[in-house]
C-alpha positions in Angstrom: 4.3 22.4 52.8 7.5 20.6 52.2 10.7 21.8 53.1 14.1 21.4 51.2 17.1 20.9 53.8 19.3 23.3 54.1 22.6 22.5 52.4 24.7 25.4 53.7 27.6 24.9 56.1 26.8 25.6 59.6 29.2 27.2 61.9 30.7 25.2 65.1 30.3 27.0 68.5 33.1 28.5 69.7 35.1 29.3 66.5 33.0 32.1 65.3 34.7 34.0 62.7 37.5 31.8 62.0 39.6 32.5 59.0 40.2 30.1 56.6 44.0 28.5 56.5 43.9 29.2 52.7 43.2 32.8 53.1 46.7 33.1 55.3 48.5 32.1 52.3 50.9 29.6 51.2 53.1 30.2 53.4 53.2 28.2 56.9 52.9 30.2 60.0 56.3 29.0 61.7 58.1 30.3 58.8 61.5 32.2 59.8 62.3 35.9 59.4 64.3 37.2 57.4 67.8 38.1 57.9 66.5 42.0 57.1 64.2 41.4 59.7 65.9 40.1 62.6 69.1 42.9 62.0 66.3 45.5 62.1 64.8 44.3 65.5 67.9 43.1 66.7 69.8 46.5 65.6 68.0 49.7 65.2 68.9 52.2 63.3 71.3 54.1 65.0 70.7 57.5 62.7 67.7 58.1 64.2 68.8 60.4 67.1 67.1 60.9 70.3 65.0 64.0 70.6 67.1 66.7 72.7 66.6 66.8 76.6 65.4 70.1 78.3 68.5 72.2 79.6 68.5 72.0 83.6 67.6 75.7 84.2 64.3 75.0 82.1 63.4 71.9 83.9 63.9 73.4 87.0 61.8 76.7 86.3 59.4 74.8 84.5 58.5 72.6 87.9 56.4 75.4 89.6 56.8 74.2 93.4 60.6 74.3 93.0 60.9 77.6 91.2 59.1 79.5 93.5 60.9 78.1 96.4 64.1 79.0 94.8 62.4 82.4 93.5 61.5 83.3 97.2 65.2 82.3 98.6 66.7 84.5 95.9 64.8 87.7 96.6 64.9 87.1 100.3 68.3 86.7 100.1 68.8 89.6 97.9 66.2 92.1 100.0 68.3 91.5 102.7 71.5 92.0 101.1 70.4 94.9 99.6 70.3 96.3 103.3 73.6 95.4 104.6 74.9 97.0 101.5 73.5 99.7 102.3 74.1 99.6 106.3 78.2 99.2 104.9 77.7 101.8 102.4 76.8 104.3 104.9 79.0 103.3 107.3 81.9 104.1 104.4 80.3 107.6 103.9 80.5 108.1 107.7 84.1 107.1 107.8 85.1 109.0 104.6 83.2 112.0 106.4 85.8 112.1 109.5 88.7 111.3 108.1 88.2 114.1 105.5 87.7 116.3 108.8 90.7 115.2 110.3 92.6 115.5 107.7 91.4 118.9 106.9 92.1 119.8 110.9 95.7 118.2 110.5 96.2 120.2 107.1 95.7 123.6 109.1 97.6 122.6 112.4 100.4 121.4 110.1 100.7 124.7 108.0 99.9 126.7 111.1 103.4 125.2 112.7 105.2 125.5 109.6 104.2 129.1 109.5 105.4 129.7 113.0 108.5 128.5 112.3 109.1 130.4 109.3 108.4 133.2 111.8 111.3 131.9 114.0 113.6 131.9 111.2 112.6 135.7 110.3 113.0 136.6 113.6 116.8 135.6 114.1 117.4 137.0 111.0 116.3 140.5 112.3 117.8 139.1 115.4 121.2 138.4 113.1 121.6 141.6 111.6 121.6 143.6 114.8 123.7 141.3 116.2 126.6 142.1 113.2 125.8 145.5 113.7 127.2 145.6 117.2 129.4 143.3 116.8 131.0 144.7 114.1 131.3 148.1 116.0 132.7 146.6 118.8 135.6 145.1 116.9 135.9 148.5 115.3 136.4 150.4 118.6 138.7 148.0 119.7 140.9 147.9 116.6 141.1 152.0 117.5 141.7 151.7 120.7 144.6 149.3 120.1 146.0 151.4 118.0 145.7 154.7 120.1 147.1 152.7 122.8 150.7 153.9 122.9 150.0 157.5 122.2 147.3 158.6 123.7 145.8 155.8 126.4 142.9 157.6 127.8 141.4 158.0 124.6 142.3 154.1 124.0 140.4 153.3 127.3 137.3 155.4 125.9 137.1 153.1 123.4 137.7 150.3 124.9 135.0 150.8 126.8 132.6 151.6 123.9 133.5 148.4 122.5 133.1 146.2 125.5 129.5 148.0 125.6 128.7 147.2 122.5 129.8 143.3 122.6 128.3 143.2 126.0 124.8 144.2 124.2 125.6 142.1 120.8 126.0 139.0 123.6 122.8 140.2 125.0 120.7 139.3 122.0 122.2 135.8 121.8 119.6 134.4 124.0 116.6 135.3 121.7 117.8 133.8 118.7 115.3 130.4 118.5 116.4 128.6 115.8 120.1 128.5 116.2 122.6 128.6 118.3 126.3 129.7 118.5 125.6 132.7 116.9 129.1 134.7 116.3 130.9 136.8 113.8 133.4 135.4 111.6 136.7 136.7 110.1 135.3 138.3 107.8 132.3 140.5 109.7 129.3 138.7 108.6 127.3 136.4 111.0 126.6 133.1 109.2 123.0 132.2 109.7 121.5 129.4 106.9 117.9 130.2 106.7 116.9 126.9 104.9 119.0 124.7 107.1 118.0 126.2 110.4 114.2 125.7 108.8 114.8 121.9 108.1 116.0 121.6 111.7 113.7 123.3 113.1 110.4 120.7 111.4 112.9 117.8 112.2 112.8 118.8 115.8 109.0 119.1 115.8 107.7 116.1 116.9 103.5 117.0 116.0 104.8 118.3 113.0 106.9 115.2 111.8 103.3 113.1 113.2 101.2 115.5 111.2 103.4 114.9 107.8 103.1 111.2 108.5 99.8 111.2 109.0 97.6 109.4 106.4 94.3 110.8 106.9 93.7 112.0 103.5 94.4 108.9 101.8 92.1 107.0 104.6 89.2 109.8 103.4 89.6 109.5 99.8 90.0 105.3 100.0 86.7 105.6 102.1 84.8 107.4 99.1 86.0 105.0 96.8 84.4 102.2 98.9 81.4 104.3 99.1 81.1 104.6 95.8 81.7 100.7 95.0 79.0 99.7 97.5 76.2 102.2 95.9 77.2 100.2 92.3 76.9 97.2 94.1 73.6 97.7 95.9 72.3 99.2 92.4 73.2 95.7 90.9 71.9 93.6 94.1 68.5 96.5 93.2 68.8 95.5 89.6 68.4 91.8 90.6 65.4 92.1 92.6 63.8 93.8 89.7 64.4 90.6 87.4 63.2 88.0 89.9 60.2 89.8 90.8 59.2 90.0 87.2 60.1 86.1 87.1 57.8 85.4 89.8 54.6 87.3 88.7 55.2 86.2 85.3 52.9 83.1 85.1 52.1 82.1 81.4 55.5 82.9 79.4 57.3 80.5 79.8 60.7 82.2 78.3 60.5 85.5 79.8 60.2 83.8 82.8 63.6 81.9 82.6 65.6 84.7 81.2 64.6 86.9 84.1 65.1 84.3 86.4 68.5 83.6 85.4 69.3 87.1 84.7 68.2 88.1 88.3 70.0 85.2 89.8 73.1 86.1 87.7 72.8 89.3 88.8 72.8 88.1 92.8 75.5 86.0 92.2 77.8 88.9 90.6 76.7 91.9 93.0 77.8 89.1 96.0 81.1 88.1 94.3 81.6 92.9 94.0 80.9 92.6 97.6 83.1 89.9 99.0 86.2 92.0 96.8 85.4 95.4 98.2 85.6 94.6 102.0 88.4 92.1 101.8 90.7 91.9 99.0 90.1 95.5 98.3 
């Protein structure tokens, strides 16, 4: 059986599937770009901005090794803050404690001197007014006996010597007066004794009293409270914190929560430390 001979094209080896040049087109293939073209490769367009990059505090929260590093430093730190707070705190309290004592102690001593020497003073005036009383007599006596002198001496010695008694025992009572001294009567019969003035000289002259009005006990006591009071507020922060960074540790799969209450906590750290460092030195 006869054959006809194939008249379709065979292939060469080695260039399987080769397009034909026509189907590339007219156009030669070391044709140049355009001008379009090259600015476009050459210069992209610049309105096309980059996407925005990840604030720092989420990059670092988001790497899992370093946030819990930082996480564990943070409430170590705090734990153990949180105690000397409190060891300070209580050390206030205990301060506060005695110098409200002492200054309750120096209170009464103080009063308890000034009411002594109020009692001085009432004591020379009772003092005072027996003194005029015989002192006043005495000059009487004698003023009679001078004039009953020339006519009828005896009686003028008589009363002489009723004055001299009586001035002998007015003299006898200077000795107790306590708060003043030079105690005499004037011209016109009265005694001058200043109550107020021999009380101001009288505290002047106390030395434990003058200390005791010095003292500044109270205001120690009530600037004690105040830091006692401060460092409670800030251990309840430095508490506060350690509340937010424990929930940022356990917190595994939201991603948020976990940032706010790591930053919130560390916030919080950085704020109760700042509370501290003012109450025990600048304050």
């Amino acid at each position: 059986m006869l054959h006809g001979r194939d008249t379709r094209p065979k292939r060469a080896e080695g260039h399987k599937n080769v397009v034909p040049r026509a189907a590339l087109g007219a156009a030669p293939l070391t044709a140049p770009l355009s001008s379009a073209a090259v600015d476009s490769v050459t210069f992209p367009d610049e309105t096309i901005s980059p996407p925005p990059r990840e604030s720092r505090l989420a990059t670092v929260v988001r790497e899992s090794g370093r946030s819990a590093l930082m996480l564990a430093l943070l409430i170590g730190y705090a734990s153990i803050f949180s105690a000397v707070i409190a060891w300070q705190a209580s050390l206030a309290s205990i301060d506060a404690s005695r110098y409200q004592s002492l200054a309750v102690q120096q209170q009464a001593r103080r009063e308890q001197i000034e009411r002594e020497l109020e009692a001085i003073v009432d004591q020379d005036r009772r003092f005072v007014a027996q003194f005029q009383e015989h002192a006043l007599a005495a000059r009487a006596l004698q003023s009679q006996a001078d004039a009953l002198r020339a006519s009828d001496p005896d009686a003028a010695d008589l009363l002489d010597l009723d004055a001299h008694s009586r001035l002998a025992m007015a003299r006898a009572m200077q000795p107790f007066f306590m708060g003043a001294s030079g105690i005499a009567l004037d011209e016109s019969g009265i005694v001058p004794y200043d109550s107020a003035y021999v009380l101001r000289n009288l505290s002047e002259g106390d030395a434990e009293l003058r200390e005791l009005r010095t003292s500044n006990s109270a205001q120690l006591a009530d600037r004690a409270d105040e830091k006692t009071v401060e460092l409670v507020a800030v251990g309840a922060l430095v508490v506060a914190s350690l509340f937010f960074l424990t929930i940022a540790q356990v917190s595994r799969t939201r991603q948020r929560l976990r940032s706010f209450f790591f930053a919130t906590g560390g916030l919080l750290v950085l704020a109760g430390t700042l509370m501290f460092v003012f109450v025990e030195i600048v304050a």
